[in-house]
Residue frames as a rotation matrix with the C-alpha (Angstrom) as fourth column:
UNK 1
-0.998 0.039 -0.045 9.63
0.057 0.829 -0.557 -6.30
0.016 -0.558 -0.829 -62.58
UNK 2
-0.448 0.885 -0.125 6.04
0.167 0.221 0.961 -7.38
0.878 0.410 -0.247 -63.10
UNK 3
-0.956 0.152 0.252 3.57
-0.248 0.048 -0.968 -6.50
-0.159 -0.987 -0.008 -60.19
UNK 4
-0.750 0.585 -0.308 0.67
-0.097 0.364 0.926 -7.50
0.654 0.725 -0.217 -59.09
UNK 5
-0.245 0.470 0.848 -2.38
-0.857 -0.514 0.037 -6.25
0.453 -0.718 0.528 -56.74
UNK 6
-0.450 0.321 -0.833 -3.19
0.480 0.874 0.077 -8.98
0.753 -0.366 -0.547 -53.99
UNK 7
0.741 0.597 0.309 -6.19
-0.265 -0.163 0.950 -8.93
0.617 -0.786 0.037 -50.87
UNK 8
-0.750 -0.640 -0.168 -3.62
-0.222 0.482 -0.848 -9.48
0.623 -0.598 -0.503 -47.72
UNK 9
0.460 0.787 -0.411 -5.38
0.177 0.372 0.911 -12.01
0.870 -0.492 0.032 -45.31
UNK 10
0.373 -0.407 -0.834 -2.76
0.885 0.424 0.189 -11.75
0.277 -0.809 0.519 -42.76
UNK 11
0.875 -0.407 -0.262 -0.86
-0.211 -0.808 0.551 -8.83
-0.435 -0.427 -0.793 -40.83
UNK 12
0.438 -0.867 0.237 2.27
0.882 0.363 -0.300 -8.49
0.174 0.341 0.924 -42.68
UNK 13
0.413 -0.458 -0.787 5.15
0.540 -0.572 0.617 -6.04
-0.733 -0.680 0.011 -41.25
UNK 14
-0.727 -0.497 -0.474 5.90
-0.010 -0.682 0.731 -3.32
-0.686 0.537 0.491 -43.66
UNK 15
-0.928 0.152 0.339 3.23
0.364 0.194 0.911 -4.31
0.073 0.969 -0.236 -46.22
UNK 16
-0.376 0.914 0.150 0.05
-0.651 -0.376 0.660 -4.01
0.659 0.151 0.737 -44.75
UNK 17
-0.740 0.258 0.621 -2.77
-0.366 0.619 -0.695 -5.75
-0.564 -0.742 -0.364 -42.68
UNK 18
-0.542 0.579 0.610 -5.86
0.419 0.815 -0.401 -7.33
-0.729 0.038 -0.684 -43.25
UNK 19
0.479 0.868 -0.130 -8.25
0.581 -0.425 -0.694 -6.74
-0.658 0.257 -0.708 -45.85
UNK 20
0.138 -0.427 -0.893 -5.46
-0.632 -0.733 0.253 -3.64
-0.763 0.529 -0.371 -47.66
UNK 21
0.921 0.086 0.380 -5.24
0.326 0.361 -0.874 -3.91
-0.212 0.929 0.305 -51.26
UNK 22
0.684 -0.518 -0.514 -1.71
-0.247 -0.827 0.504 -3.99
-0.686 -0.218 -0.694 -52.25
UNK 23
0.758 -0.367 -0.540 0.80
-0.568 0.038 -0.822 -3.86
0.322 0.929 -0.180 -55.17
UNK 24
0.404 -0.835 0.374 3.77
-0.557 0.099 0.824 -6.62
-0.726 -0.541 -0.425 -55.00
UNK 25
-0.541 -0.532 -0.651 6.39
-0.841 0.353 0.410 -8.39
0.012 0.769 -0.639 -57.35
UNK 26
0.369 0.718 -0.590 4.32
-0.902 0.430 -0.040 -10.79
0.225 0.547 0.806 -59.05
UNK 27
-0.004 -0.418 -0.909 6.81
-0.101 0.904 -0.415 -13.57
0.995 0.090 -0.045 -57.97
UNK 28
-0.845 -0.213 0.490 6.80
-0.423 -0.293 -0.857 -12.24
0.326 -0.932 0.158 -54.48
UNK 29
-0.157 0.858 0.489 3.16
-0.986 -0.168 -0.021 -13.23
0.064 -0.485 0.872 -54.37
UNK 30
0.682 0.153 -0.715 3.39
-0.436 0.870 -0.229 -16.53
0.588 0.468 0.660 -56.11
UNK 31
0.160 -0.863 -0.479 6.26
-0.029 0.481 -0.876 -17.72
0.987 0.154 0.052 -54.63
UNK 32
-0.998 -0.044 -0.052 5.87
0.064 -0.326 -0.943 -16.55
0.024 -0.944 0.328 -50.45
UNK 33
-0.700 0.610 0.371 1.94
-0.687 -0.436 -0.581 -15.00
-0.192 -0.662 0.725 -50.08
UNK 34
0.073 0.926 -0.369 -0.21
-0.877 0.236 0.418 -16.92
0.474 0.293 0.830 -51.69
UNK 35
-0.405 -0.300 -0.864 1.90
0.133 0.915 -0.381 -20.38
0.904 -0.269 -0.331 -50.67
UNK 36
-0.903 -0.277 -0.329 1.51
0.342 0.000 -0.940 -19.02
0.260 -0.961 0.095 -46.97
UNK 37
0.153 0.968 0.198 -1.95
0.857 -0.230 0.462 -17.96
0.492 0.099 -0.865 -47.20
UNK 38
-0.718 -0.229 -0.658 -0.68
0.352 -0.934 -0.060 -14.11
-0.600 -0.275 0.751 -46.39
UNK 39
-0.475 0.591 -0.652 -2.85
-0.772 -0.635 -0.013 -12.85
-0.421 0.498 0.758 -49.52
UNK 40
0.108 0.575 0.811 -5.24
0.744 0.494 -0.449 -13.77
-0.659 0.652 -0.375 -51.95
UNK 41
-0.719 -0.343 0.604 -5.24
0.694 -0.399 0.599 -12.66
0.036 0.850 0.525 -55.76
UNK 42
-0.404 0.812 -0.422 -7.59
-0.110 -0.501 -0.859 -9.49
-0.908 -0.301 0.292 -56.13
UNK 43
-0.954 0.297 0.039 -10.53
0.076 0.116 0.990 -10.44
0.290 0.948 -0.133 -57.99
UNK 44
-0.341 0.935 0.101 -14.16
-0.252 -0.194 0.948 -10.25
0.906 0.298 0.301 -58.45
UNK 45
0.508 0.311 -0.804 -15.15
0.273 0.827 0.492 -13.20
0.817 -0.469 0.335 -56.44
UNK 46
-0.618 -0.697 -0.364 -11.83
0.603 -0.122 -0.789 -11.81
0.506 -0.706 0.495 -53.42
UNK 47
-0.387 0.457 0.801 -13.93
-0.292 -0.885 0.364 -8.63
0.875 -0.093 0.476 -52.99
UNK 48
0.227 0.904 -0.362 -16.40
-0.215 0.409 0.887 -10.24
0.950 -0.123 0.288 -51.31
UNK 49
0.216 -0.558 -0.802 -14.20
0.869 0.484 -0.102 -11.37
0.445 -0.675 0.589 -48.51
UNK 50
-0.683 -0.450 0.575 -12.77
0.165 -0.862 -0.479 -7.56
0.712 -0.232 0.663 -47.69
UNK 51
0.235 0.737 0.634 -15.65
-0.691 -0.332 0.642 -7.05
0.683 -0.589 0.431 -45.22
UNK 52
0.971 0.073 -0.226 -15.04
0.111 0.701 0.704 -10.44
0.210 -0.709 0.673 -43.16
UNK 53
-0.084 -0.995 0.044 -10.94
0.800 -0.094 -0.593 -9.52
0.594 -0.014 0.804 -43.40
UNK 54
-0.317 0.107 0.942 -12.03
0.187 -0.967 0.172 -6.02
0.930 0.231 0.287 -42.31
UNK 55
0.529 0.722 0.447 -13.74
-0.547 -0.113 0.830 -7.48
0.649 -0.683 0.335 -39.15
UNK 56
0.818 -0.531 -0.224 -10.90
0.533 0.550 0.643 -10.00
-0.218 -0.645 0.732 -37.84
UNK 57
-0.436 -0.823 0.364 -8.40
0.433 -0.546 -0.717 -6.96
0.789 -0.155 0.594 -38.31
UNK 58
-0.053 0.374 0.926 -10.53
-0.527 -0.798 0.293 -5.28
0.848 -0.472 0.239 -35.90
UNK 59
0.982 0.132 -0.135 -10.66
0.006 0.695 0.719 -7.91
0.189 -0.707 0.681 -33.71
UNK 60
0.616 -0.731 -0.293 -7.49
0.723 0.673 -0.158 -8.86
0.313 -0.115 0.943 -33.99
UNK 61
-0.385 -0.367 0.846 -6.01
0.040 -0.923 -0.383 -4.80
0.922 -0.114 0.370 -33.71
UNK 62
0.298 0.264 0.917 -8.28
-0.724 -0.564 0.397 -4.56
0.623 -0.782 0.023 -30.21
UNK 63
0.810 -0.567 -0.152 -6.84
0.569 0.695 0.440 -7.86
-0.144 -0.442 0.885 -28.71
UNK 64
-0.003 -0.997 -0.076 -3.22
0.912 0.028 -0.410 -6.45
0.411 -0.071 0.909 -29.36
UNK 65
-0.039 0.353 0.935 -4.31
-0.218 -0.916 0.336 -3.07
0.975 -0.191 0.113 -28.26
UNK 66
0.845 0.531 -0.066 -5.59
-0.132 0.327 0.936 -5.25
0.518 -0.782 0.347 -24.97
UNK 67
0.658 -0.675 -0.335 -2.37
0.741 0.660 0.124 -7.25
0.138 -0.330 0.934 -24.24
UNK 68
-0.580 -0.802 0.144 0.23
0.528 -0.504 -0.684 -4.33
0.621 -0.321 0.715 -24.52
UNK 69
-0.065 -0.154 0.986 -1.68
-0.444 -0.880 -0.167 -1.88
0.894 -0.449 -0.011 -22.10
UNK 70
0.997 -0.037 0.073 -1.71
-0.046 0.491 0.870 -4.88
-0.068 -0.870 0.488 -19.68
UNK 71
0.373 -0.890 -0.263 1.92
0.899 0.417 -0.136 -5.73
0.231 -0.185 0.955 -20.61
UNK 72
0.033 -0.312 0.949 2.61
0.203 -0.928 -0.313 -1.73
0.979 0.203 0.032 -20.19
UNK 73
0.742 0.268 0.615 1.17
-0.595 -0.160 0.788 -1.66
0.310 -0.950 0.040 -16.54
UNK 74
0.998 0.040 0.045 2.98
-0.048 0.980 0.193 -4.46
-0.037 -0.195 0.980 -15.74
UNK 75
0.239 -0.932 0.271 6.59
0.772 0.013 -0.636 -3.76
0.590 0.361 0.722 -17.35
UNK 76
0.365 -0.186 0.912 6.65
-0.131 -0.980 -0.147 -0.27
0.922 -0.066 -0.383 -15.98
UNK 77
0.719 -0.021 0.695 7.18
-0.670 -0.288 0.684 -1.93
0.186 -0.957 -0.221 -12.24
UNK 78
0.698 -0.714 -0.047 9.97
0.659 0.616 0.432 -4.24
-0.279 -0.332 0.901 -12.96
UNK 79
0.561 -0.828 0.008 13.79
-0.759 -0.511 0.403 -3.63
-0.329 -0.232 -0.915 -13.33
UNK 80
0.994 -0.089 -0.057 15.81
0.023 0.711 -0.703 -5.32
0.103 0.698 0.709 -15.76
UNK 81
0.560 -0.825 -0.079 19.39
-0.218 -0.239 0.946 -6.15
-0.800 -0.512 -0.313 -14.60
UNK 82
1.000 -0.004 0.031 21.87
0.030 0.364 -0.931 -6.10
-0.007 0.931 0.364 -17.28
UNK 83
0.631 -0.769 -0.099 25.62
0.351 0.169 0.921 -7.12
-0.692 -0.616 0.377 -16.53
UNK 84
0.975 -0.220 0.020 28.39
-0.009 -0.129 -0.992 -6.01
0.221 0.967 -0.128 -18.25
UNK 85
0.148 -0.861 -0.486 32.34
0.989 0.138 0.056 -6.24
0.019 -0.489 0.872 -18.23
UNK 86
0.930 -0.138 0.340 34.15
-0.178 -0.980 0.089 -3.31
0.321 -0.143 -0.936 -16.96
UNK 87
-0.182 -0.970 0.164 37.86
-0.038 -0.159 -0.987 -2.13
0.982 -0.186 -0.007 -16.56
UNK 88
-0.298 -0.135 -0.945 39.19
0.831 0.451 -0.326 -1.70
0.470 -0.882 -0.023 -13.23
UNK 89
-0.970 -0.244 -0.004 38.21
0.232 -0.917 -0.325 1.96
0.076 -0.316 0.946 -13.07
UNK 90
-0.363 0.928 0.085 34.55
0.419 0.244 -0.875 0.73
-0.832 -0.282 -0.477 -13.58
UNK 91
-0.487 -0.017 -0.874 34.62
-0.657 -0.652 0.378 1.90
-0.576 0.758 0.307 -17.16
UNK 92
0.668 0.706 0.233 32.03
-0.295 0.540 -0.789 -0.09
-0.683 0.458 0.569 -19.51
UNK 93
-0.900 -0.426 0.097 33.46
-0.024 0.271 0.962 -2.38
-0.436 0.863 -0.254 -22.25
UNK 94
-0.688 0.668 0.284 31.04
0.557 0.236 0.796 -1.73
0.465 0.706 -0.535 -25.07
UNK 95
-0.642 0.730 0.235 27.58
-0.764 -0.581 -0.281 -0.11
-0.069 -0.360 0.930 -24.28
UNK 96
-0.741 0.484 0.466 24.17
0.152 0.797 -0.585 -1.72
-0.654 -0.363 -0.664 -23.90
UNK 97
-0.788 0.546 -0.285 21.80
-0.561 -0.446 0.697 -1.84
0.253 0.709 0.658 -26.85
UNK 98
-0.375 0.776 -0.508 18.41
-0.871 -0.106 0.480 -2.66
0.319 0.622 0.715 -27.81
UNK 99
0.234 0.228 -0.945 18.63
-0.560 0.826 0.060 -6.02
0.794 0.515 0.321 -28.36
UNK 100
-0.729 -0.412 -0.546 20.77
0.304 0.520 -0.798 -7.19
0.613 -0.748 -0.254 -25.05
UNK 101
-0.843 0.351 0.407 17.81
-0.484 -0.166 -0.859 -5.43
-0.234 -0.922 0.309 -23.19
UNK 102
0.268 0.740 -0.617 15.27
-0.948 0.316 -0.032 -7.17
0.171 0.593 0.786 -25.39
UNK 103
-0.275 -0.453 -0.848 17.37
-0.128 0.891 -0.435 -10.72
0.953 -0.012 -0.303 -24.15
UNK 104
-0.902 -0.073 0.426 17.31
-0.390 -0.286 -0.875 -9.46
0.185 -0.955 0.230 -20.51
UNK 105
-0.433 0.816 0.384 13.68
-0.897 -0.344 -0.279 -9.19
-0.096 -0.465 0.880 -20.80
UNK 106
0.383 0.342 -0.858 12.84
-0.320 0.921 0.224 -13.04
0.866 0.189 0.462 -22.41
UNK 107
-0.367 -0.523 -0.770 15.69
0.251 0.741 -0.623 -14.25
0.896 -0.421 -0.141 -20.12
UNK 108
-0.992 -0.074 -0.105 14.46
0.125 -0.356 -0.926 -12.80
0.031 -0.932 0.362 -16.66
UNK 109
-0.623 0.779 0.073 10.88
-0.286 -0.141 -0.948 -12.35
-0.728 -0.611 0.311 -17.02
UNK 110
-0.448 0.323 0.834 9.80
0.631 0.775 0.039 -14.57
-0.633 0.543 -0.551 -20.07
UNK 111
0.581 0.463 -0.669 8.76
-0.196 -0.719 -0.667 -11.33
-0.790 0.519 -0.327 -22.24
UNK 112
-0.134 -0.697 0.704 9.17
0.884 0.237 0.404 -11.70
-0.448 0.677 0.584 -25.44
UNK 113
0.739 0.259 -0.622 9.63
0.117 -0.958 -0.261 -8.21
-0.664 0.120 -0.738 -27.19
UNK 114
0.648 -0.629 0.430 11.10
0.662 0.744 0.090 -7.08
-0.377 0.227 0.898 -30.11
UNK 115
-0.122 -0.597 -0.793 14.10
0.708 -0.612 0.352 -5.07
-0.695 -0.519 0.497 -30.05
UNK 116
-0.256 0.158 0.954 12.33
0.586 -0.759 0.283 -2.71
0.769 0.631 0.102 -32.49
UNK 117
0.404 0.907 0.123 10.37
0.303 -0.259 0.917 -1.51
0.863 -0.333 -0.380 -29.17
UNK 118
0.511 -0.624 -0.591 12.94
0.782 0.052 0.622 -0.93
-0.357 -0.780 0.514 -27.35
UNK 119
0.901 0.092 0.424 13.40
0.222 -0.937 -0.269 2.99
0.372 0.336 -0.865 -27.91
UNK 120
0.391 -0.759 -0.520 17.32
0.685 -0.137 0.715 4.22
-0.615 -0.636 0.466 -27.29
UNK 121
0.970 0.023 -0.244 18.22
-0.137 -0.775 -0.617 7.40
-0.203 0.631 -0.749 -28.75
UNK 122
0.395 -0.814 -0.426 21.51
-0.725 0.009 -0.689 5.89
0.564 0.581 -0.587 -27.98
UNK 123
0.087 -0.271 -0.959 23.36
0.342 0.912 -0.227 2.70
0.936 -0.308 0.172 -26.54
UNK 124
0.893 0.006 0.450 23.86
-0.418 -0.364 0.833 3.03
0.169 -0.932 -0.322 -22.50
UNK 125
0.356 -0.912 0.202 27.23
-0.367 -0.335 -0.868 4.28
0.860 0.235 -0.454 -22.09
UNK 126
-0.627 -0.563 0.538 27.08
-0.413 -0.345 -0.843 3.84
0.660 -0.751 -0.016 -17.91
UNK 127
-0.473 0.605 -0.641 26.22
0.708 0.694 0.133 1.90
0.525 -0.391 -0.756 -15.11
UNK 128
-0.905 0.417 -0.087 23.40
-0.104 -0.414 -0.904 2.52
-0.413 -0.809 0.418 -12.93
UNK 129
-0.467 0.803 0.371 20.04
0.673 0.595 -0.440 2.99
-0.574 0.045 -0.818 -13.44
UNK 130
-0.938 0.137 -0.319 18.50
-0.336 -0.584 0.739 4.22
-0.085 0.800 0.594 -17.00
UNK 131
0.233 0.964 0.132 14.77
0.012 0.133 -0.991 4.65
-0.973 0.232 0.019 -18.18
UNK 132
-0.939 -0.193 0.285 14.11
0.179 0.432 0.884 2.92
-0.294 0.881 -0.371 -21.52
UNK 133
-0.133 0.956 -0.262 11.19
-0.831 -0.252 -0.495 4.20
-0.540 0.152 0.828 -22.93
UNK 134
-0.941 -0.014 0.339 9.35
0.207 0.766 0.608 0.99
-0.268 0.642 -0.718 -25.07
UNK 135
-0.478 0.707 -0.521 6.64
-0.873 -0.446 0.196 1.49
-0.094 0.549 0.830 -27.84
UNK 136
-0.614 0.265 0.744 4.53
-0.032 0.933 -0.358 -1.43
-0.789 -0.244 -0.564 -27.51
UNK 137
-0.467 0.395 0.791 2.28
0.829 0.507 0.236 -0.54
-0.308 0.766 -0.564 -29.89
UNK 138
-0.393 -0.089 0.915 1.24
0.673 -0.705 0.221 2.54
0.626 0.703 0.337 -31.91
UNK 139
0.485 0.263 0.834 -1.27
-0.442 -0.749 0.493 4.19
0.755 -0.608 -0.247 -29.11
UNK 140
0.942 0.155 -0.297 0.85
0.179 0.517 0.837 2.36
0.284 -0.842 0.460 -26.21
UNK 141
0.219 -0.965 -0.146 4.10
0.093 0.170 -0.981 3.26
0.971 0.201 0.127 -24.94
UNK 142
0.999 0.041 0.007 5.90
-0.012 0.133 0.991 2.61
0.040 -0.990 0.134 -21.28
UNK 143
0.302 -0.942 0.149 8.84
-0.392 -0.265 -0.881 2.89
0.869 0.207 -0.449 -19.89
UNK 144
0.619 -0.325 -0.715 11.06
0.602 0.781 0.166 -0.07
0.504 -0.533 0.679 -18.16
UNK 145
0.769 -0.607 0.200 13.84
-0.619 -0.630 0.470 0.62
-0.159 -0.485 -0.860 -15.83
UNK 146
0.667 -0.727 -0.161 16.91
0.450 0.566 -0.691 -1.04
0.593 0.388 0.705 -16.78
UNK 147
0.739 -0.526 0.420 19.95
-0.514 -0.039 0.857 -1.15
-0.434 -0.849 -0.300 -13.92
UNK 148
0.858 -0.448 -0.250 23.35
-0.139 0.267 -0.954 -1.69
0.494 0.853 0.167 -15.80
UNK 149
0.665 -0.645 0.377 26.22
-0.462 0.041 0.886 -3.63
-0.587 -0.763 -0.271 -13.38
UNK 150
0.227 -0.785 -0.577 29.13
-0.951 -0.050 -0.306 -4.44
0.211 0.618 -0.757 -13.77
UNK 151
0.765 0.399 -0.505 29.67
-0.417 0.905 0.083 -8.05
0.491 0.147 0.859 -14.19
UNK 152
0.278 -0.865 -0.417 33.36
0.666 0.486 -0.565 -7.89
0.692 -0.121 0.712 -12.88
UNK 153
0.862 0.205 0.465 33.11
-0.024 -0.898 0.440 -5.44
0.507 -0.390 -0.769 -9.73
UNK 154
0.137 -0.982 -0.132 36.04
-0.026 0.130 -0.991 -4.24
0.990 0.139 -0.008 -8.38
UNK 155
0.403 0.562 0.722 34.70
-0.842 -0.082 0.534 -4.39
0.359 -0.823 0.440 -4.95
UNK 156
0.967 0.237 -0.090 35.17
-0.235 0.971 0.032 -8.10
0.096 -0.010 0.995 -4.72
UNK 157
0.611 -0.733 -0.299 39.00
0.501 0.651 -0.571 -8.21
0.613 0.199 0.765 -5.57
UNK 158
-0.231 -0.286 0.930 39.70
-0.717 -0.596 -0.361 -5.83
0.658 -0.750 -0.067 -2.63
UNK 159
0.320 0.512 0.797 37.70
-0.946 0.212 0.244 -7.83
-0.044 -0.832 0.553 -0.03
UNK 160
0.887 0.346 -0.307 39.81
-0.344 0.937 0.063 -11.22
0.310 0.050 0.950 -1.36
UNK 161
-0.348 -0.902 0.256 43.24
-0.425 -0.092 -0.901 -9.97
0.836 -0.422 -0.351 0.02
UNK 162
-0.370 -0.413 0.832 42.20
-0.857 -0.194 -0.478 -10.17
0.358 -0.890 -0.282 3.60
UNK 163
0.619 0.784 0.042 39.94
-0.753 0.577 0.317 -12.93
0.225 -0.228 0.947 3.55
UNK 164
0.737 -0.528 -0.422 42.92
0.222 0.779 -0.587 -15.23
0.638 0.339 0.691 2.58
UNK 165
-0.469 -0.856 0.219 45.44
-0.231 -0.121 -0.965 -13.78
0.853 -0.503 -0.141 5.22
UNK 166
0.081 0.523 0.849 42.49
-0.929 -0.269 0.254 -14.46
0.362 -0.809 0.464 8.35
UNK 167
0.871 -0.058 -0.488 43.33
0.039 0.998 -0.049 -18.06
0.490 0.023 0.872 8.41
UNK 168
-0.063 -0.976 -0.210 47.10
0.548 0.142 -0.824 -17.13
0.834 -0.167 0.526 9.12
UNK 169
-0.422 -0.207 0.883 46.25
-0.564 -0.703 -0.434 -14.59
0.710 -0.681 0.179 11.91
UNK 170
0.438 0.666 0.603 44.30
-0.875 0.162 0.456 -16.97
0.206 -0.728 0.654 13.52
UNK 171
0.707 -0.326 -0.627 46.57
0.303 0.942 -0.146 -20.18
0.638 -0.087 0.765 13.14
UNK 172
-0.589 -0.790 0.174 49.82
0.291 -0.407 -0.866 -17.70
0.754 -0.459 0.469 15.01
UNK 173
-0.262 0.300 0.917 47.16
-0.837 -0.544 -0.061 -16.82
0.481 -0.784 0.394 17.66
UNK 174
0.930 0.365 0.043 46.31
-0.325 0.764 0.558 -20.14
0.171 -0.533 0.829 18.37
UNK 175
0.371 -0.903 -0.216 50.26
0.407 0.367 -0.837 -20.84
0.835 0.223 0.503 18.44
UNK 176
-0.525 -0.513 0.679 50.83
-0.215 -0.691 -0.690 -18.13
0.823 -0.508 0.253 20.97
UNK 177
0.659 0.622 0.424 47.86
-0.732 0.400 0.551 -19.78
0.173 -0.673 0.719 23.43
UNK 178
0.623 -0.424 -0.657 49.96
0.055 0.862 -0.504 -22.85
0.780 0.278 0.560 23.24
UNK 179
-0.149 -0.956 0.252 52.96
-0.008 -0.253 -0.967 -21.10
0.989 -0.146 0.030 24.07
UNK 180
-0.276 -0.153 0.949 51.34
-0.645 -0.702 -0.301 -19.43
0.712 -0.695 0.095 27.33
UNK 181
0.929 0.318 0.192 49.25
-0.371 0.789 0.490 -22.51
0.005 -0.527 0.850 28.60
UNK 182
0.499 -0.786 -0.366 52.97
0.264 0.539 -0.800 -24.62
0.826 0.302 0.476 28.03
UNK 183
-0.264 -0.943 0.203 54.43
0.251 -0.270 -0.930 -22.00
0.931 -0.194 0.308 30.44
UNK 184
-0.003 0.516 0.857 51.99
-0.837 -0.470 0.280 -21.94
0.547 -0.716 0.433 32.78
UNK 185
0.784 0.277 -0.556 52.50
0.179 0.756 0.630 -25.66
0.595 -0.593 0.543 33.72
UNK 186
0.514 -0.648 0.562 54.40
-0.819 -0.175 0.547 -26.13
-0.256 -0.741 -0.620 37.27
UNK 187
-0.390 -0.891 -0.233 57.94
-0.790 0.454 -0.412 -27.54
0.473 0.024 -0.881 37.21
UNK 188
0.432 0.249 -0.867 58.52
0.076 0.947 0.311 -31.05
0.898 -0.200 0.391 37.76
UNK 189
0.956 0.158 0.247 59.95
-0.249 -0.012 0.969 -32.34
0.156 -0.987 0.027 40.86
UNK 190
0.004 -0.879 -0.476 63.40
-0.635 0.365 -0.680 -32.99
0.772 0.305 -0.557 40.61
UNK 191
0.768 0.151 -0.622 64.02
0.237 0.835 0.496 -36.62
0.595 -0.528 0.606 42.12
UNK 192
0.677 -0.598 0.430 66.46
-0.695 -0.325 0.642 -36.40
-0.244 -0.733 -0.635 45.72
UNK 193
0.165 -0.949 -0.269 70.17
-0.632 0.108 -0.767 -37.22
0.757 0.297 -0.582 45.19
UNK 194
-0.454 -0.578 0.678 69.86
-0.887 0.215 -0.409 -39.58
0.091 -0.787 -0.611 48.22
UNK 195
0.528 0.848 0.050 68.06
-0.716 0.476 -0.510 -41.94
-0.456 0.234 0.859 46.66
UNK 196
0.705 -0.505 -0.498 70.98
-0.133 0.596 -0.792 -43.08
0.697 0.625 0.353 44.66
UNK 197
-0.346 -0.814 0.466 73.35
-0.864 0.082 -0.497 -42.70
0.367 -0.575 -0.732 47.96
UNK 198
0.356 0.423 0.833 71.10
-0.883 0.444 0.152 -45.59
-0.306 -0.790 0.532 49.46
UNK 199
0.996 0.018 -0.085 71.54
-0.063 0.830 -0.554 -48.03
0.061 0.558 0.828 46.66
UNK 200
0.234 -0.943 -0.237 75.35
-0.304 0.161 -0.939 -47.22
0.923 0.292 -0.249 46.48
């Protein structure tokens, strides 16, 4: 496969940043960098440029440098809730990766991050609360808390037995007031049997 050496103008992930001279398939360039203004061919006349590329990487490297140790300060004092199902024994289905805490964070506090930065030596097996270390950015790194519930607690389907029977204890207690107020009125008068001897 033909290659061929291009000036990159742009930050590109895996390849390189501004200003780096670098080797790439010869269609790769033609066909993706050059269209996208990512590189320029290296020539005579390109050179020339590598100094002004050289200065808006630097710029552009202490601005991102800026933003993550503000977004570090910042992240370190929240708490990212992340639900999951569980059995009835409170056993996780599945574990929590990367990426679902990388969702958490857009969906709950508008951060976008991507779930490369989101350090887990291994998925989170268990609820409660876990530190997540995150690498924002080569000299920057912080660490989120992350609080893993269970989306189906078993808490809840205990406490919906009795609710539903408090209606009936209270409809038989108002039944039994009835009763006693009923028996507390006083007897009628019975009408006098010489009343009807007059008429007869």
């Amino acid at each position: 496969m033909a290659k061929t050496e291009v000036i990159l103008t742009h930050n590109i992930v895996g390849l390189g940043g501004e200003s780096d001279q670098v080797k790439v398939a010869a269609g790769y360039a033609r066909n993706y960098l050059f269209p996208q203004g990512f590189a320029i061919p290296l020539t005579g006349a390109n050179k020339r440029r590598i100094e002004s590329l050289k200065q808006r990487r630097a710029e552009r490297e202490a601005h991102d440098l800026n933003s993550m140790t503000d977004l570090a300060k910042g992240i370190s004092k929240l708490i990212c809730v992340v639900a999951i199902k569980t059995g009835e024994d409170g056993k996780m289905f599945g574990t929590v990766t990367a990426g679902m805490i990388a969702d958490q964070l857009k969906t709950q506090f508008d951060i976008a991050l991507d779930k490369k930065k989101v350090h887990l030596d291994q998925p989170i097996k268990a609820l409660g609360e876990h530190e997540v270390e995150l690498r924002l950015h080569a000299d920057v790194k912080s660490t989120l808390k992350v609080r893993v519930e269970s989306s189906n607690p078993p808490a809840e389907k205990a406490e919906a037995a009795p609710a539903k029977e408090a209606p009936k204890t209270q409809s038989r207690a108002k039944r039994g007031e009835q009763k006693v107020h009923t028996s507390d009125l006083p007897p009628r008068t019975p009408r006098k049997p010489r009343a009807k001897s007059e008429k007869s």
